[in-house]
Every structure is written in structure tokens, then in C-alpha cells.
LOTIRO-730794 format. One record per residue: residue in one letter; chain; x, y, z of N, C-alpha, C in turn. Coordinates in pm, whole numbers, plus 50000, padded with zeros to 5 digits. Last residue first. Layout:
% LOTIRO-730794
a,A,X,Y,Z,X,Y,Z,X,Y,Z
...
***
This chain:
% LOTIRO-730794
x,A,50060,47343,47257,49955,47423,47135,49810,47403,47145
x,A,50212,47225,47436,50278,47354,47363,50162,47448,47245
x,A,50064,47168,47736,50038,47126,47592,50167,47248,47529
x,A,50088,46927,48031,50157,47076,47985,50104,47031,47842
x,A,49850,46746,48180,49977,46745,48098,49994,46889,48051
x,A,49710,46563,48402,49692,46726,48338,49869,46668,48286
x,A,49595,46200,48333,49627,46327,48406,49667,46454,48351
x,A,49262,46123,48270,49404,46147,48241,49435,46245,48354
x,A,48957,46090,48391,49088,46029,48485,49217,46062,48441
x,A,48721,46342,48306,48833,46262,48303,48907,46199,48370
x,A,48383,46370,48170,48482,46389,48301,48560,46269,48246
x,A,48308,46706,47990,48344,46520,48051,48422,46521,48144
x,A,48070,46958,48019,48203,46889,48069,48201,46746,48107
x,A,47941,47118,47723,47957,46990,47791,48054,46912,47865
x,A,47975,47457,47792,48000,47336,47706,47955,47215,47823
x,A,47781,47631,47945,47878,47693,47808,47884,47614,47734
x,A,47478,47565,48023,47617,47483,48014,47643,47552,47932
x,A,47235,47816,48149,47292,47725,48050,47428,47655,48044
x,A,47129,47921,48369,47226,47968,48301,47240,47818,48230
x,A,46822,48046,48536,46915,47947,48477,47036,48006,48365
x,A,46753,48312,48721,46725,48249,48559,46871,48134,48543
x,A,46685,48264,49035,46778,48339,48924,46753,48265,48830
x,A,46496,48469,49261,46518,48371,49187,46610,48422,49100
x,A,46604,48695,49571,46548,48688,49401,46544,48555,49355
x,A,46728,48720,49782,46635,48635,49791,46544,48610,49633
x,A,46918,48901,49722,46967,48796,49765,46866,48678,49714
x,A,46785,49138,49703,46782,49093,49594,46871,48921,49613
x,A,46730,49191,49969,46620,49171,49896,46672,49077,49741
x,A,46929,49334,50067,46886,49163,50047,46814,49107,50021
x,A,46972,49541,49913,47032,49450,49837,46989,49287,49896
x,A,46761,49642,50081,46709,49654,49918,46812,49556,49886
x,A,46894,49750,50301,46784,49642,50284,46750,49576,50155
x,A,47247,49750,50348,47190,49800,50251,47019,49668,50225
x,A,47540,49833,50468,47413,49821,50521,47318,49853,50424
x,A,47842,49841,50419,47749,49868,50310,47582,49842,50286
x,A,47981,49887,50629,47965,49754,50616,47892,49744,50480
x,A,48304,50103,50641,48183,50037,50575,48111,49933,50567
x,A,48516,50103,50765,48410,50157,50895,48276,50091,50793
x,A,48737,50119,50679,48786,50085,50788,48672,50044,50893
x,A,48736,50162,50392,48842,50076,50431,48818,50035,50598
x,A,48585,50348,50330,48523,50237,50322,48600,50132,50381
x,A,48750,50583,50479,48621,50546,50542,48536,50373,50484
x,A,48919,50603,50324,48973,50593,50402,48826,50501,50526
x,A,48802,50661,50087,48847,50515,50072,48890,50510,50209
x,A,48675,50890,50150,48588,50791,50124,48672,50669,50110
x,A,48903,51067,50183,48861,51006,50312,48735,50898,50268
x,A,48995,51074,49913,49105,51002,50003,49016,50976,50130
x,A,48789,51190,49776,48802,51067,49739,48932,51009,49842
x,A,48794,51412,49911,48641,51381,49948,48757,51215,49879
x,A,49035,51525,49830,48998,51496,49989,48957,51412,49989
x,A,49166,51412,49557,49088,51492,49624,49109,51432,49793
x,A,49299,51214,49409,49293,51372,49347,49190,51483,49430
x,A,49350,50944,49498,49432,51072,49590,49432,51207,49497
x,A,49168,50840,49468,49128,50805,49605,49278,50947,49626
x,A,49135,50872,49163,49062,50938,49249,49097,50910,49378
x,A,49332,50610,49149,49371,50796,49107,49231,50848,49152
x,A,49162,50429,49198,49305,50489,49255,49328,50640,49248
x,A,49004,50420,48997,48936,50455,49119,49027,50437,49194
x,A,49129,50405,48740,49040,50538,48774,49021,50545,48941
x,A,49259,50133,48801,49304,50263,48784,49246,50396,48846
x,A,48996,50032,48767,49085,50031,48904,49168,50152,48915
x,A,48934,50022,48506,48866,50121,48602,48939,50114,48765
x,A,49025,49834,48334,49012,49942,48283,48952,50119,48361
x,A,49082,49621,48457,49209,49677,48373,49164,49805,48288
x,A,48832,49566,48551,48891,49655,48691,49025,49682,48591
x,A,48550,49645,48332,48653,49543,48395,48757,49583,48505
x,A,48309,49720,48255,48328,49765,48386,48414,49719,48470
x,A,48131,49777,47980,48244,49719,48018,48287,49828,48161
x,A,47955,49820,47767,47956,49747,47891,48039,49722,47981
x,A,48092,49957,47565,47958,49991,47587,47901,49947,47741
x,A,48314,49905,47353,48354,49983,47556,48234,49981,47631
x,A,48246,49842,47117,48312,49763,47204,48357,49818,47384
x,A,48110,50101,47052,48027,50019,47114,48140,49868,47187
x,A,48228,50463,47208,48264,50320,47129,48164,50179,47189
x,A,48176,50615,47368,48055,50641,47233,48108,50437,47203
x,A,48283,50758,47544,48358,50770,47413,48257,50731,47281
x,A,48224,50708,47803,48190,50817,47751,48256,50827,47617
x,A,48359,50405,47828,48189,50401,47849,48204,50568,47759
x,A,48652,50364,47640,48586,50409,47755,48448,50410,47700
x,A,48806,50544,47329,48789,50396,47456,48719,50488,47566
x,A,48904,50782,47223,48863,50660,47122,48830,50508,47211
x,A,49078,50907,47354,48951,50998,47346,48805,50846,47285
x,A,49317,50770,47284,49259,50758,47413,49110,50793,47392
x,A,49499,50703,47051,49425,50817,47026,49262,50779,47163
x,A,49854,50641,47092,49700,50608,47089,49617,50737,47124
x,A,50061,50749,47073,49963,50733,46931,49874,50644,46975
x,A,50207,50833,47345,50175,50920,47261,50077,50860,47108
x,A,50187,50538,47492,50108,50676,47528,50092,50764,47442
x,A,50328,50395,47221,50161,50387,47344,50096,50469,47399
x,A,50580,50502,47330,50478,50502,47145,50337,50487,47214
x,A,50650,50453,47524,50616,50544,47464,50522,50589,47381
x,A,50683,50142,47516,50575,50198,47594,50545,50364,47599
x,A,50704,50022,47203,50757,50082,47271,50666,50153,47377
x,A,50609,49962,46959,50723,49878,47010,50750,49930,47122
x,A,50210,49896,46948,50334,49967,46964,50437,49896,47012
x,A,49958,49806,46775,50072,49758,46905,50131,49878,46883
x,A,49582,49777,46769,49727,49766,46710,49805,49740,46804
x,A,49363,49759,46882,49320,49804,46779,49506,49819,46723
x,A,49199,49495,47081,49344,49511,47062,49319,49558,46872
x,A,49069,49487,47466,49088,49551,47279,49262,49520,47198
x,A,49255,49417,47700,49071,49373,47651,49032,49368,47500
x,A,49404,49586,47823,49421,49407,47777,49311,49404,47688
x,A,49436,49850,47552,49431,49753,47697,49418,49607,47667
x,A,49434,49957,47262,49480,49990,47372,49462,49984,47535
x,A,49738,49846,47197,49610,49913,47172,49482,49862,47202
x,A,49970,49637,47372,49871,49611,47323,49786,49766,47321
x,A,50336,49632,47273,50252,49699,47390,50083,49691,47294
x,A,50334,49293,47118,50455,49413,47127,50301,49448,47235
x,A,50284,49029,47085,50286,49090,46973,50319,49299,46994
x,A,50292,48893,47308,50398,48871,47227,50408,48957,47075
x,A,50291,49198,47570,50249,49042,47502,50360,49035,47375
x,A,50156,49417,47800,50293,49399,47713,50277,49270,47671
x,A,49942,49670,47832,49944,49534,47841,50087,49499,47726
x,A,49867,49868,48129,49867,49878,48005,49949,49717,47956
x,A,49722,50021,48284,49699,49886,48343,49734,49850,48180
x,A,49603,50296,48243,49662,50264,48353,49708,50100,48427
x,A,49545,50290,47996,49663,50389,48020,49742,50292,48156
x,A,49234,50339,48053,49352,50197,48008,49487,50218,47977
x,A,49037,50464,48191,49165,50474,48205,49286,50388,48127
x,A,48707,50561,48209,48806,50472,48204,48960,50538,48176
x,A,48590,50756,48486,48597,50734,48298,48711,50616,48335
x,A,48329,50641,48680,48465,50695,48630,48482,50710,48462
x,A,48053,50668,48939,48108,50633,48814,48226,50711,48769
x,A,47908,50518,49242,48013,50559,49183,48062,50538,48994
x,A,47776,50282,49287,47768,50367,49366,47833,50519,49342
x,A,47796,50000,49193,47671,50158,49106,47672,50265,49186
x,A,47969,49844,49245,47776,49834,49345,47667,49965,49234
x,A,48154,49901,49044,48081,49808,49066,47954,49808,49105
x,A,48261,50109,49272,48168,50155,49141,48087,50050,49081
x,A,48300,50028,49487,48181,50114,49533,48162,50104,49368
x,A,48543,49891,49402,48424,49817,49492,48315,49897,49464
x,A,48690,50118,49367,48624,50030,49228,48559,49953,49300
x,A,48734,50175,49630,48622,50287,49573,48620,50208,49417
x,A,48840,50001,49728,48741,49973,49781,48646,50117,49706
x,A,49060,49828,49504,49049,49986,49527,48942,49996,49639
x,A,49131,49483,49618,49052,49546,49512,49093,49688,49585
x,A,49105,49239,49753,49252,49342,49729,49230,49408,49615
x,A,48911,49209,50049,48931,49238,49865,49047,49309,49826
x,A,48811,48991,50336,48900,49077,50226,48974,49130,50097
x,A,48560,48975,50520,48584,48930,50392,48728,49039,50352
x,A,48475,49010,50751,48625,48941,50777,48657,48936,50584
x,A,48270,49130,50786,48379,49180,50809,48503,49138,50787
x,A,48065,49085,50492,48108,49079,50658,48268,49115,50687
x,A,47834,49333,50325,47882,49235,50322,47986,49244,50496
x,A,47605,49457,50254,47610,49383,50387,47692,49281,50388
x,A,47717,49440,49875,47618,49495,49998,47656,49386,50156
x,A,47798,49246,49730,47870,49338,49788,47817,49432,49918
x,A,47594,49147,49561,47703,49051,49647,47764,49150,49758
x,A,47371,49355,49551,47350,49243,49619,47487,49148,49618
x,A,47559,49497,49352,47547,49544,49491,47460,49431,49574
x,A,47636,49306,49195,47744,49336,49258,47668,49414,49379
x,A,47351,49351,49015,47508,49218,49076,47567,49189,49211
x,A,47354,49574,48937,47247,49516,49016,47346,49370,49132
x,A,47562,49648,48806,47551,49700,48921,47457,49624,49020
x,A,47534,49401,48606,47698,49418,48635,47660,49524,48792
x,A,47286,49544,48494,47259,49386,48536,47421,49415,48628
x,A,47408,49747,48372,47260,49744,48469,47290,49664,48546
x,A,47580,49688,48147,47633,49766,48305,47537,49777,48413
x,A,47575,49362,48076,47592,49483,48077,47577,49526,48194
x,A,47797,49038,48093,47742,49131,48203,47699,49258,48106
x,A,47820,48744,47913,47805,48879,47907,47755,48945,48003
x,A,47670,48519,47807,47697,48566,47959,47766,48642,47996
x,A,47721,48497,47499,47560,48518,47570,47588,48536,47739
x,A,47897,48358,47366,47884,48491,47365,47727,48545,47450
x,A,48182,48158,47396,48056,48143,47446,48049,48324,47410
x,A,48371,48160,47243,48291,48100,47178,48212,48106,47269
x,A,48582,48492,47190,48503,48411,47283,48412,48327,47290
x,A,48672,48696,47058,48673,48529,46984,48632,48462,47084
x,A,48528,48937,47121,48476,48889,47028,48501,48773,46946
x,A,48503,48899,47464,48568,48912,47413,48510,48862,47220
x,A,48292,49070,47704,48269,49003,47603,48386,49000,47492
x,A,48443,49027,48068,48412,49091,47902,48403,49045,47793
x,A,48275,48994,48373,48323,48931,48234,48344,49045,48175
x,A,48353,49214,48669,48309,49157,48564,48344,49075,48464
x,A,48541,49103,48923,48590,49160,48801,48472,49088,48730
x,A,48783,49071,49207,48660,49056,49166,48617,49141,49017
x,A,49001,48918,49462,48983,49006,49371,48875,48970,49232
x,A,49077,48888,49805,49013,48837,49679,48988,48925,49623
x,A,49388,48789,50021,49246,48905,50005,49155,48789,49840
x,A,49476,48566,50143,49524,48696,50164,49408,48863,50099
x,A,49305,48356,50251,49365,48379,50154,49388,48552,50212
x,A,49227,48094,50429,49348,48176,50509,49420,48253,50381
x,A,49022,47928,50400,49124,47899,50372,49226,47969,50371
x,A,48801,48120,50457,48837,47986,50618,48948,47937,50548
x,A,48770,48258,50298,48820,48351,50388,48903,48228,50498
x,A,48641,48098,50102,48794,48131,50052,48844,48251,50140
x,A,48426,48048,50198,48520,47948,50179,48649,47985,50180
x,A,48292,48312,50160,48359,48238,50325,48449,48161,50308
x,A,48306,48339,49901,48372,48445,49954,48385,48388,50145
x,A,48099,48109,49877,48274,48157,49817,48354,48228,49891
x,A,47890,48288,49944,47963,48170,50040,48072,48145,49969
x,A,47873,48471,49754,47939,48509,49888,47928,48375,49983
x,A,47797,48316,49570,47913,48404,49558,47984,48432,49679
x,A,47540,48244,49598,47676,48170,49594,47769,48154,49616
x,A,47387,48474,49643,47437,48379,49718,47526,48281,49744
x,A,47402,48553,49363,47469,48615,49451,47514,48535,49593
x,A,47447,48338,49121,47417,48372,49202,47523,48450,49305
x,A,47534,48428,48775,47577,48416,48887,47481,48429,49050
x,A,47402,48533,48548,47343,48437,48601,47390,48400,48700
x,A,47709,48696,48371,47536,48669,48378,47478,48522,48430
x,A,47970,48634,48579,47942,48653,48456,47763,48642,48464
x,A,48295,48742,48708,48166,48684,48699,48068,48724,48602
x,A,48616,48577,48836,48508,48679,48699,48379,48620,48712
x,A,48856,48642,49028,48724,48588,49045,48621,48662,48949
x,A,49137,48546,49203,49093,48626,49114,48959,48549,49040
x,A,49257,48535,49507,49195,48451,49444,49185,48618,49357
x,A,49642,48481,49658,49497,48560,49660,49415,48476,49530
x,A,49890,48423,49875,49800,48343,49770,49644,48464,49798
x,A,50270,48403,49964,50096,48487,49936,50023,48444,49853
x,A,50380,48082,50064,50321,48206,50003,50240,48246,49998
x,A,50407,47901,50294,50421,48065,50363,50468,48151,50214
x,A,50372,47649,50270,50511,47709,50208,50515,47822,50258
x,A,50091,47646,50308,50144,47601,50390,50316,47623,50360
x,A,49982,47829,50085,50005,47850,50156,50078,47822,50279
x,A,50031,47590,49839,50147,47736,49881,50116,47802,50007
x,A,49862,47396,49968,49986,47363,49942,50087,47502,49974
x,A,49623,47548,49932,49666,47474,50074,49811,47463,50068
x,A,49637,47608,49691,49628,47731,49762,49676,47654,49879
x,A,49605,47345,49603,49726,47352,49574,49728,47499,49608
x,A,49333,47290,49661,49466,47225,49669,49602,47235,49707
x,A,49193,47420,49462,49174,47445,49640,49315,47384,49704
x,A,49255,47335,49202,49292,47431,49260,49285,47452,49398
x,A,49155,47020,49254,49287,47074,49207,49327,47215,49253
x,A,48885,47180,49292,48951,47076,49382,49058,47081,49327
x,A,48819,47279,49063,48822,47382,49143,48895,47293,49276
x,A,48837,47102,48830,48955,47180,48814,48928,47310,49012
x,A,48653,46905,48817,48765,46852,48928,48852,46985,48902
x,A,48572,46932,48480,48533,46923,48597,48636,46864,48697
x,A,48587,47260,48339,48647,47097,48380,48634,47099,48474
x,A,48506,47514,48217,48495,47402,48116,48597,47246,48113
x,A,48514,47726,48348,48654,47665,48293,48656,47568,48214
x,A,48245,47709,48464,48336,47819,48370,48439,47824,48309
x,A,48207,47496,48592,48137,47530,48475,48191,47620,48356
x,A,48402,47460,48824,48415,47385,48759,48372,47409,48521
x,A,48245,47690,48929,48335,47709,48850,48419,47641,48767
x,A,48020,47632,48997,48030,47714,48890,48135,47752,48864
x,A,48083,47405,49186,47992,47391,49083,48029,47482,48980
x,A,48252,47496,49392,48326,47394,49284,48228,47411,49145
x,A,48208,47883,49364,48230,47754,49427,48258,47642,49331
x,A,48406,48101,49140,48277,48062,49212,48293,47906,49326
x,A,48688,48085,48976,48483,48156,48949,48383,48118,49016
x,A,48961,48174,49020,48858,48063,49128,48709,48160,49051
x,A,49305,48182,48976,49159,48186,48933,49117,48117,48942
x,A,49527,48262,49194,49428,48168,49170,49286,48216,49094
x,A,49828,48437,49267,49637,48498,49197,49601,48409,49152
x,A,50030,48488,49388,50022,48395,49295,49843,48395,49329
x,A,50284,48724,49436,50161,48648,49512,50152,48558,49415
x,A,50634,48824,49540,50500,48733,49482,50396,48733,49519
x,A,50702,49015,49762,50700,49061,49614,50648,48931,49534
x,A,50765,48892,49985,50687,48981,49995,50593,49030,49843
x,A,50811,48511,49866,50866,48663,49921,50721,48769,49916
x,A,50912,48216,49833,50836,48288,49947,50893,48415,49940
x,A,51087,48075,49524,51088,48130,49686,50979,48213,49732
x,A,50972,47813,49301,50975,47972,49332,51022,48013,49504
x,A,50987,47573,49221,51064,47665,49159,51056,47790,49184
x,A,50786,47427,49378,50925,47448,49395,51030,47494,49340
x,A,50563,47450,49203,50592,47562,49390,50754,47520,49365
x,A,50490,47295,49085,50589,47395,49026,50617,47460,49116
x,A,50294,47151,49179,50412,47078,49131,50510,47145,49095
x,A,50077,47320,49231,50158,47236,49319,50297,47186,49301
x,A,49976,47422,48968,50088,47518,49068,50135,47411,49206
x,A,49871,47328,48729,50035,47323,48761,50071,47372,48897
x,A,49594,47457,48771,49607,47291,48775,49789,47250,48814
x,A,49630,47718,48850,49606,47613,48963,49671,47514,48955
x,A,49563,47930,48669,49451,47852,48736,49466,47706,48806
x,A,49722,48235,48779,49702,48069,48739,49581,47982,48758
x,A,49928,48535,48787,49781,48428,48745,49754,48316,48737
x,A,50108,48683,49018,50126,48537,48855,50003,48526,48883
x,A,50198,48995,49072,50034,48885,49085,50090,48787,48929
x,A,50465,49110,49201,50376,49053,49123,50264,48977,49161
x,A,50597,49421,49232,50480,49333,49304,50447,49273,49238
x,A,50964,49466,49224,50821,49491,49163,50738,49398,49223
x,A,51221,49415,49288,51088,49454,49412,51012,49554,49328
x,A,51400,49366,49059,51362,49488,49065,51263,49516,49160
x,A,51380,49054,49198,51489,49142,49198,51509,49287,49198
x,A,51135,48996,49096,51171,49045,49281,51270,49117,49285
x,A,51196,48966,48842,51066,49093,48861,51112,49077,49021
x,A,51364,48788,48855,51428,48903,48814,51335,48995,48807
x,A,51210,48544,48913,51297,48592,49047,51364,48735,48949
x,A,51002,48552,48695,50991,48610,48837,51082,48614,48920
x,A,51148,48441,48503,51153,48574,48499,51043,48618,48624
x,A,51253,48230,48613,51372,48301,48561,51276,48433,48587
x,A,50994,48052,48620,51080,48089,48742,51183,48184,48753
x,A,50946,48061,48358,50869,48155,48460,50952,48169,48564
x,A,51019,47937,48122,51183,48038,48203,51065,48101,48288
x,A,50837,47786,47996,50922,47705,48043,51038,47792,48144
x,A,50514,47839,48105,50623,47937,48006,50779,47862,48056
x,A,50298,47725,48275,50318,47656,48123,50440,47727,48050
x,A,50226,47958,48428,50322,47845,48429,50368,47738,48370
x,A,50069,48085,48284,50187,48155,48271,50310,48008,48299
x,A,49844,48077,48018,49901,48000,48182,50001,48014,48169
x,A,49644,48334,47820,49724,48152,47905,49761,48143,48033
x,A,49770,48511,48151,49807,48479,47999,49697,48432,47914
x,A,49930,48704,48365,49822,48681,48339,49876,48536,48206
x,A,50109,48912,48566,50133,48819,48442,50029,48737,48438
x,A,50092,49239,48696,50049,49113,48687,50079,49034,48568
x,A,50342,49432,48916,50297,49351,48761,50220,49209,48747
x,A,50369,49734,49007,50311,49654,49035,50332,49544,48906
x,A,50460,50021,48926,50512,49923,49026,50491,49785,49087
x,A,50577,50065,48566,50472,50067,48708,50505,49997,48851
x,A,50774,50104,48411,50793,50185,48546,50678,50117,48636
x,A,50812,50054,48128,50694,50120,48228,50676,50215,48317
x,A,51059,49965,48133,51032,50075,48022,50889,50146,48135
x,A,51081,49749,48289,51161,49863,48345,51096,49953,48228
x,A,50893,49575,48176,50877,49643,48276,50992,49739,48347
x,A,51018,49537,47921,50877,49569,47925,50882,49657,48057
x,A,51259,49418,47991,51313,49553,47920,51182,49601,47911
x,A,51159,49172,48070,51275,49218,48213,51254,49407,48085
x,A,51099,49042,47901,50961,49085,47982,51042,49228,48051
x,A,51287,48987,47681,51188,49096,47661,51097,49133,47806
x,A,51454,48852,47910,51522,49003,47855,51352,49044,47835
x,A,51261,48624,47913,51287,48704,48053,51395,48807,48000
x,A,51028,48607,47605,51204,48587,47653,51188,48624,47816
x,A,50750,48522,47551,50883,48635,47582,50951,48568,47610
x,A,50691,48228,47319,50687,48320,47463,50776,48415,47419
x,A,50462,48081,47094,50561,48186,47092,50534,48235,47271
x,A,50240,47908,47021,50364,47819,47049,50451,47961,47099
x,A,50051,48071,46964,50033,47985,47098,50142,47909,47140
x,A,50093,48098,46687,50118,48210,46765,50089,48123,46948
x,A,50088,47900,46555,50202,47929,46554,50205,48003,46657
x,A,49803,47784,46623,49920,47768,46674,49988,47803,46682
x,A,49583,48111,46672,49651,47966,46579,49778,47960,46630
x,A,49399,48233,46944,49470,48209,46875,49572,48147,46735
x,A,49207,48153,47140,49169,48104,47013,49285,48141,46899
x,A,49310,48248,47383,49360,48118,47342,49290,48062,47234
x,A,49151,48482,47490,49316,48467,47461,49336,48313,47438
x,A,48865,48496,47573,48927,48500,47394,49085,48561,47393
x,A,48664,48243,47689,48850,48340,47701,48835,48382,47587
x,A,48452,48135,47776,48437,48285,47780,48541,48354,47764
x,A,48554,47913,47783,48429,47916,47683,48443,48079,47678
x,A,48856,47754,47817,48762,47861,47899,48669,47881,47753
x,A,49004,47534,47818,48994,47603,47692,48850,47661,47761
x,A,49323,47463,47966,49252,47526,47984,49170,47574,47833
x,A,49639,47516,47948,49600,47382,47957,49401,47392,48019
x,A,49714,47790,47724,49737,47720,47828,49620,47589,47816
x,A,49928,47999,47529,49844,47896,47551,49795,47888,47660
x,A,50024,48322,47521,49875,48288,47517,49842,48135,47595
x,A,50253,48426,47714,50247,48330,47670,50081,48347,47666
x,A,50331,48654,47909,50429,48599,47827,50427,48486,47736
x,A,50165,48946,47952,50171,48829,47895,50273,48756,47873
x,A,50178,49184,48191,50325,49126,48134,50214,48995,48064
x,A,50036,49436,48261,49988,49318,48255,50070,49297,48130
x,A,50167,49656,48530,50163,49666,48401,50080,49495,48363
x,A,49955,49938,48686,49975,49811,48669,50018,49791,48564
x,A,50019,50174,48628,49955,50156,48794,50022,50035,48796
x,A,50122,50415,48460,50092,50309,48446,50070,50293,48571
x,A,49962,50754,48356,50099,50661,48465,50036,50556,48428
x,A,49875,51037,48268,49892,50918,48194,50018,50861,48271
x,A,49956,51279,48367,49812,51282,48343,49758,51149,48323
x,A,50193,51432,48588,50165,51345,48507,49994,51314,48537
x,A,50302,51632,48782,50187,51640,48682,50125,51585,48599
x,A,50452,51504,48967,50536,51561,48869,50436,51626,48762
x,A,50245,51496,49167,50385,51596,49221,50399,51652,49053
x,A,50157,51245,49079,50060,51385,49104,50159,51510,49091
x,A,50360,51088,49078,50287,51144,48964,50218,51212,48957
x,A,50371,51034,49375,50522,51142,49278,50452,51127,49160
x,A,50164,50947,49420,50189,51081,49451,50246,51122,49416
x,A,50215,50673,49352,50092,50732,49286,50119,50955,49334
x,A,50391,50615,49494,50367,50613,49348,50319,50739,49313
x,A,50277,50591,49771,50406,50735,49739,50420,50718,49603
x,A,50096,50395,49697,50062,50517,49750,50134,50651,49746
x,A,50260,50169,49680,50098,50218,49560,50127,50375,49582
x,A,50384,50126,49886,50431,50150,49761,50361,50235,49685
x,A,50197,50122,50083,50301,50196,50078,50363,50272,49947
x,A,50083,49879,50000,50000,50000,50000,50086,50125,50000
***
């Protein structure tokens, strides 16, 4: 927080309008995983076979600067030099969040050391049922529960990363949100879907109605012990409590096809250079107020966390509202339990999950 925080101020100081917060290092599309709702792994082979190097990631994130870096992908741990290029992101005590969904991370713990500067961000969509559903395998949320036991008992940081998508119960959700408090996780992090346009499932889609209605029945009355390593003012925007412009500036995305136009989410070109990025993208051209219909719904946290950082220190009113949700908010709210008690419209099988006895194997394609 420390960090975040005197960041974020020597860019106020210096006047800067456009900082990176977060950078999101890809180093690899594939992975062992064919998510209905991804559209990073429809790819063609050639391109699913290609990683960074640990030079290209190591020359991405010193170009940045941000202080933080999530590596997302595919599956990062599927990148044969991960261990290389996270002990040289500690080295520079940059913060990383590795992404994973799990199935590798027992067996690979032992290529990493316990430090302040890892976490390792489990993607978890829900309890076993729905999330088993979302990943499109079944036994993948037991594998994962697993192997959080595992790193944690190693004394690493382990947080959950958690997309949700049309039809989610709220109730669900937040017994999740116990489960994954009694397993001793370091916080949880929460994030509409986005409709990606190679995404073969295209119908569970959040818009922004349904995405507030959501969230403020999960988020509402919620308990004390729950902890989100989220902005707690992108918490509030989520609930609808709060609106921003977007920011994608601030969470800007380095992959194999150079700095992504312009966020993870879109991709209207590249640049070689995290310069080039800031100066030729034409910004005015993204975001809910821009008109653009690919931005129309979209309330992802790589595009609004940002925003709701940089508000928590361009004012008073936004430094004592995070100061206040952080310490005193329960978000006492009758109307959201009301919506607790709603019926929910069925959600349909993305795909048909078989069930398997092989065991998980690394794929190159």
C-alpha cells in the first residue's frame, strides 16, 4: 500500500496525466485450459507456440515503470523460464500477481521462493459447481483448492481472482467468499466478464445494469472478515455507487505481439515501445463516455481500478471515502437483500464437461 501510494503521489507531484499503475506482462497465450468465455487462446498455433524471453519481459517492465505487475496469459506456468523471469521481477521489488489457474501450481511451487513481492492469483469463478462450469472441467476447482493449501502452507501469498458473469448467484458468491476467507487467503479480487469477440461462448456477458444490480446484492452487507485486494472505491463503482471514465493507460498490456492498443481487453494495434503507446494512441477513442460500442459494457477493473486509485488521491472527498470504506463500511443495505432472495434464471452449460481420469499434461499448442 506503501508503495501504491508514494507512486501514485510522485505522479501527482510531477503532473503526470497518463501513469501506468499496473503493468499486465503476457508471456504466453496457451494454456492447459479452453475457457468458453477466454478469447486469449483462440489464437493459431504458431502464435500459441511463441513466449517472451525474461530480457523481453525484464526491458517491458523497466520501460513502464509501474510498480506493480500482473502476468496473466494463458498460463503463465506453462512458460518454460517463469521461474527466471519472476525471480528478476523480485529482483527489481516489483509486486507481482502470477495468474494461474492452479492445475500446475503444486508441482511447480518448487521453483519459486516465498517473498513479499510474489503472490500467485488463483483463478477461482465461484464455488466447485460454477466454477468447475466456467473453465469448462470438471475437478479443476479441487485441484485448485489444493494447491492454495499447498502454497500456503510454504508461507506464500496466495489471493483469488474471480470473473463473473450473467446468472451468477449472489448467494453463491458470497459463500465463496467464506470458503475462501476459512482457507486463510490473503484478500480476493473481483471483476466483471468481458465480452471478448473470439470468445465462443457469447451470451453471459454482464451489461452495466445487470453488472451494478450484481454486485450490489454481492457486495452489499457484506462481513467483516471478507478481504478484497481490490480499490474499495472500484468496489463502490461496481455496486453503482460511483462512476469513472476509464483509464487503460493505467493497466497497460505487454504480450507477444509488442505493447497492446489499447488495453488488455481491445486490441486496435501495438506499439514497440511503451512510449509510442502513450503518445499514438488516440485515448479519446475507449471508455463508456467515448461512444465506442466495444467499451459499451464494460466495467473490467484493467480498465477502472486505475480510475478509482487515482481518484482516492485527486481529492479529499476521494482520500477520506476510501479511508472510510476501508475501515468503517459495512454497506448496510435492505434493498440489496432483497435481491439475495430473488430467483435466478438458469444459466445454460457453456460446454459439455466430461469427466476425466488422464492426468493434466503441459500442451505447447
Amino acid at each position: 500500500m506503501w508503495t501504491v501510494s508514494s507512486y501514485v503521489l510522485r505522479q501527482k507531484l510531477a503532473g503526470r496525466k497518463q501513469y501506468p499503475l499496473v503493468l499486465m506482462l503476457e508471456p504466453l497465450f496457451r494454456c492447459n485450459l479452453a475457457c468458453a468465455g477466454c478469447g486469449k487462446i483462440q489464437y493459431p498455433a504458431h502464435i500459441l507456440k511463441k513466449d517472451l524471453s525474461p530480457e523481453e519481459c525484464f526491458r517491458a517492465v523497466d520501460e513502464c515503470g509501474a510498480p506493480m505487475v500482473s502476468i496473466p496469459g494463458g498460463e503463465p506456468l506453462m512458460h518454460p523460464q517463469i521461474a527466471e523471469i519472476v525471480e528478476g521481477l523480485v529482483a527489481r521489488k516489483k509486486y507481482i500477481y502470477l495468474c494461474t489457474n492452479a492445475l500446475l501450481l503444486k508441482e511447480k511451487l518448487n521453483l519459486f521462493k516465498p517473498s513479499k513481492y510474489l503472490t500467485f492469483s488463483v483463478h477461482l469463478d465461484g464455488q466447485r459447481e460454477e466454477h468447475d462450469l466456467a473453465v469448462c472441467r470438471e475437478g479443476g476447482y479441487d485441484i485448485a483448492v489444493d494447491a492454495i493449501k499447498e502454497a500456503l502452507a510454504r508461507g506464500f501469498r496466495v489471493t483469488t481472482n474471480t470473473t463473473l458473469f450473467d446468472g451468477a448467484d449472489p448467494k453463491s458468491v458470497r459463500a465463496f467468499f467464506d470458503d475462501m476467507m476459512e482457507l486463510g487467503l490473503e484478500g480476493m479480487m473481483l471483476s466483471p466478464g468481458y465480452s471478448y469477440d473470439k470468445a465462443p461462448d457469447q451470451k453471459h456477458f454482464l451489461g452495466r445494469a445487470r453488472t451494478r444490480r450484481m454486485f450490489r446484492a454481492i457486495l452489499s452487507n457484506r462481513k467483516k472478515n471478507w478481504r478484497f485486494n481490490l480499490s474499495p472505491l472500484f468496489l463502490e463503482f461496481l455496486m453503482g455507487q460511483r462512476t469513472y471514465p476509464c483509464t487503460p493507460w493505467g493497466m497497460p498490456t505487454y504480450n507477444v505481439f509488442g505493447w497492446q492498443k489499447p488495453c488488455y481487453l481491445l486490441q486496435d494495434g501495438y506499439a514497440e515501445t511503451f512510449a509510442e503507446l502513450l503518445a499514438t494512441t488516440n485515448w479519446s477513442n475507449y471508455g463508456t463516455e467515448s461512444g465506442n460500442p466495444a467499451c459499451a459494457n464494460c466495467m473490467v477493473h484493467s480498465g477502472y481500478e486505475a480510475s478509482a486509485v487515482n481518484a482516492t488521491f485527486s481529492s479529499l472527498e476521494g482520500f477520506l471515502a476510501t479511508v472510510k470504506a476501508t475501515l468503517f463500511d459495512g454497506y448496510r443495505d435492505e434493498e440489496a437483500l432483497r435481491l439475495l432472495d430473488e430467483p435466478q434464471a438458469p444459466v445454460h452449460p457453456l460446454v459439455q464437461i466430461a469427466t476425466t481420469s488422464e492426468p493434466l499434461h503441459e500442451t505447447r499448442a
